[in-house]
N, C-alpha and C positions, 0 to 999 in steps of 0.2 A: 510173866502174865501181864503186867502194867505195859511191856515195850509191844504187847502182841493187841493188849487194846489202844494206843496210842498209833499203832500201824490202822487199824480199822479204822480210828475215829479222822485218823488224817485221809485216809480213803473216800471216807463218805463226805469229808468237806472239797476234797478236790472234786468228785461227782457231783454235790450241790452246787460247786462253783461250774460246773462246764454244762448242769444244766441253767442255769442261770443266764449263762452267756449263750445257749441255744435259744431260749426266750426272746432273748435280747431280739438276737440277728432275725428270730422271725417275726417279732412285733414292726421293725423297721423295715423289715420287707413288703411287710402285710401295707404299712402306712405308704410305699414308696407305689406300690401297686396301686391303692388304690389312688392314691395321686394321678400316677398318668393315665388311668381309667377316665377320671373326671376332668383332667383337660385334654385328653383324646376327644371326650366325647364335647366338650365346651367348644374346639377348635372345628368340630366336625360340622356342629349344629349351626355355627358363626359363618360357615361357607357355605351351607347348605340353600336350595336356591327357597326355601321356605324351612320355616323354623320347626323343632321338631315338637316342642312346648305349643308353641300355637294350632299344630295339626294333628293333634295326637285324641282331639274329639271327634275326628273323622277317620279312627282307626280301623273300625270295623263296618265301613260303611260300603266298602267294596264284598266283603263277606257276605254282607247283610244282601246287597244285589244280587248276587250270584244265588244263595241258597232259596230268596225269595220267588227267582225266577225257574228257577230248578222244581221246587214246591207246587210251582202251576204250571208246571211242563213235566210230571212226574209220569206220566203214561208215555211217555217219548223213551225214559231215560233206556229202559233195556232196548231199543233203538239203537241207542249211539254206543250201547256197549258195543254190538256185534259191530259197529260200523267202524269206531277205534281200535275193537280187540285184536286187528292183525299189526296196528301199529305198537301196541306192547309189545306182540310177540318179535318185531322188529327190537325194540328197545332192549327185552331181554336175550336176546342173538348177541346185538352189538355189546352188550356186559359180557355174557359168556366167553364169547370169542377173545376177547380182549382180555379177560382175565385167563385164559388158558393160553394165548401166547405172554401174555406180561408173567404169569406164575413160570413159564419155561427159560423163560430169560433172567429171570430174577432168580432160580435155582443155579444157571451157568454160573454169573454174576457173585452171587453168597460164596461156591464155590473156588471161585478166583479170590476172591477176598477175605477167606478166612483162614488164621495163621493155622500153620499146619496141615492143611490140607491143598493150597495153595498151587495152582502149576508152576507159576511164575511169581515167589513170592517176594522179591524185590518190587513188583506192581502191584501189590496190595493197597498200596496208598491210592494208585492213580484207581483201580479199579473201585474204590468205596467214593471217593470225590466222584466221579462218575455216577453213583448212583445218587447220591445226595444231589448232583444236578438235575437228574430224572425224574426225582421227588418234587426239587423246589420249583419247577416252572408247573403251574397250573394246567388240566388238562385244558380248558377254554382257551388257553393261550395257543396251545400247541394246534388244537382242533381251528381255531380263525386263521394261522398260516396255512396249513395245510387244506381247505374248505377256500383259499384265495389264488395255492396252485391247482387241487385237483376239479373243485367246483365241490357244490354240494351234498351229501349223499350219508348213507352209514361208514363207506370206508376212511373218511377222514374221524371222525368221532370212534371207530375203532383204533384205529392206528394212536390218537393222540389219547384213550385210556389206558391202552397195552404201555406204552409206555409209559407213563406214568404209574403205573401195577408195579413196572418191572422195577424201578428204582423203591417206591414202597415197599415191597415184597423182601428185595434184596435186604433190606436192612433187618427185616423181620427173620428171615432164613439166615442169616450169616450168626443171630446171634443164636439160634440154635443150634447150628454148624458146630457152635464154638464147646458145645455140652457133650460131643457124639467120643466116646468110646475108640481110641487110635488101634487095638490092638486088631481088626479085621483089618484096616489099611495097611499095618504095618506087614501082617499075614498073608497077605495078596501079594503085597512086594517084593515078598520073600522069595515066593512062585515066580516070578517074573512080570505082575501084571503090569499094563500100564495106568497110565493118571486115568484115562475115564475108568477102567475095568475096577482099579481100585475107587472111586467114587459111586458108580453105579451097583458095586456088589457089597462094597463097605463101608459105605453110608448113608447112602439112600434108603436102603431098609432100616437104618435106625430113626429120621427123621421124615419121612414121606408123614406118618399120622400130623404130626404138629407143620408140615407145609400144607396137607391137605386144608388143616383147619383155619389154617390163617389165610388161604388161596378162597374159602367159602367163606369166610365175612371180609373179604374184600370183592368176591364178586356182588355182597349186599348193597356196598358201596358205590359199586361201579354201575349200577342199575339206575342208581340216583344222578348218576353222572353222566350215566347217558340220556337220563331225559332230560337235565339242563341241557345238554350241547344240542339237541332241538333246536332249540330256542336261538342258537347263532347256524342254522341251516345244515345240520347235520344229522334228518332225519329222524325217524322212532316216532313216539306220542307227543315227547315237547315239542315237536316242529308242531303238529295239531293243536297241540295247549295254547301254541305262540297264535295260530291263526284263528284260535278262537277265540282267544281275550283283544286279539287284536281288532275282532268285529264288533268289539263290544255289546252293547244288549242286544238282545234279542237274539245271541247266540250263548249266551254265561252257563244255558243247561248244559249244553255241552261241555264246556269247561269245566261242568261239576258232572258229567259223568266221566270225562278223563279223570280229575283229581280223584274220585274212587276208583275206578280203574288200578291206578298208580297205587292207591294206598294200600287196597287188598292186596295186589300181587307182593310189595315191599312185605306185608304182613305174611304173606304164604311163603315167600321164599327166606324171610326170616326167624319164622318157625322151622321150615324141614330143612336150613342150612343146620340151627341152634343144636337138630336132635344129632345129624351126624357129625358138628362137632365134637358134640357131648359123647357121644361113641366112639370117637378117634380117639379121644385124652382118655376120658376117665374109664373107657371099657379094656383100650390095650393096660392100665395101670392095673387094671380088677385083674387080668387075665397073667398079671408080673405076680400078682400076691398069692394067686391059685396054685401058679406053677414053683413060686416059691414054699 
């Protein structure tokens, strides 16, 4: 009895000691963080071609133009809906499109890259570096080269989110890949399928819900992304946003019937992505406990 409380009581002090030393490590992180927080932002303000401290009582002074002139141009504003509303539906084309080829590439991709299901799994390494390079070059990067071969337009701003999707996505689907049940793949195999017969019948239907879901809040994403690439000539409602802050007054109503424009649709298409998410997960999980 004494050796089985002395086993306990040494138990519970090696626990206080390893939470101890978790403390630790996160108290000195927290400090180390916020360290380069504040000389990130010390070194940024010191280069900055005006100070941020001295300018930061003319915060809202551009807001403050913009809604005033909005206010006494209010019988205009459903005007400029109709007049910008086909440049949305441009804006949400170029997200669409671009999330439905970046989501198809990014399925091939997860595919290649995840152990075990693998075509070629000696490339697994090259093919996941691959998409983490897809990831890390910025779409505006990608869309100002392409907007300097093609000229300006939606096709460069689709091309330069799809890709960008596709390396996103990848990382997202491969780690689901990695959840999915071998024994239909191995079953298919058995048959004589091949690699796509066995992907398409063996695992796709166990992971389509959770790509679907992750494919619709990245197209919420990509809405937002395609109205910044406007803004460097790649068409939608930011190219409008760009030309109408760009006249400044006496155009800023404008400017604020796009930024509602923008905000509603982000809200409508982030409410009826939200519901069939929430249908994908948690209605196939309702329908495993039914049938269980």
């Amino acid at each position: 009895m004494t050796e089985i409380h002395g086993n306990i009581e040494e138990m519970r002090a090696d626990y206080l000691a390893l939470v101890r030393r978790k403390r630790l490590m996160d108290g000195i992180l927290l400090i180390v963080f916020i360290a380069l927080m504040v000389s990130g932002f010390m070194i940024a303000d010191d280069r900055n071609a005006g100070g941020f401290w001295d300018g930061i009582h003319r915060f809202f002074d551009f807001p403050k133009e913009v809604l005033s002139e909005a206010g006494e141009k209010v019988t205009e504003l459903p005007a400029h809906f109709v007049k910008f509303f086909p440049s949305l539906i441009e804006t949400i084309n170029i997200a669409g499109a671009a999330t439905l080829i970046g989501a198809m590439g990014a399925m091939i991709l997860s595919l290649l890259a995840t152990r075990g299901l693998a075509r070629w799994p000696r490339l697994i390494p090259v093919f996941r570096r691959l998409m983490d390079i897809m990831r890390a070059i910025p779409e505006i990067v990608i869309a100002l080269v392409l907007i300097f071969v093609m000229g300006g337009g939606p096709v460069p701003a689709m091309i330069a989110i799809a890709f960008h999707t596709a390396g996103a996505l990848g990382k997202l689907f491969s780690e689901v890949n990695e959840n999915v049940s071998l024994k239909p793949v191995e079953g298919l195999s058995s048959v004589g399928a091949n690699w796509s017969q066995r992907m398409w019948l063996g695992v796709i239907p166990q992971v389509s819900p959770n790509y679907l879901s992750y494919a619709l809040l990245r197209f919420e994403i990509n809405i937002r992304a395609s109205a910044i690439l406007g803004f460097v000539g790649a068409g939608g409602i930011g190219y409008e946003l760009k030309n109408a802050m760009s006249w400044g007054k006496g155009q800023y109503d404008e400017a604020a019937a796009i930024f509602l424009l923008l905000f509603f649709s982000i809200v409508v298409v982030d409410q009826i992505s939200s519901h069939f998410r929430e249908q994908l997960t948690h209605g196939r999980k309702d329908k495993r406990k039914v049938t269980a």
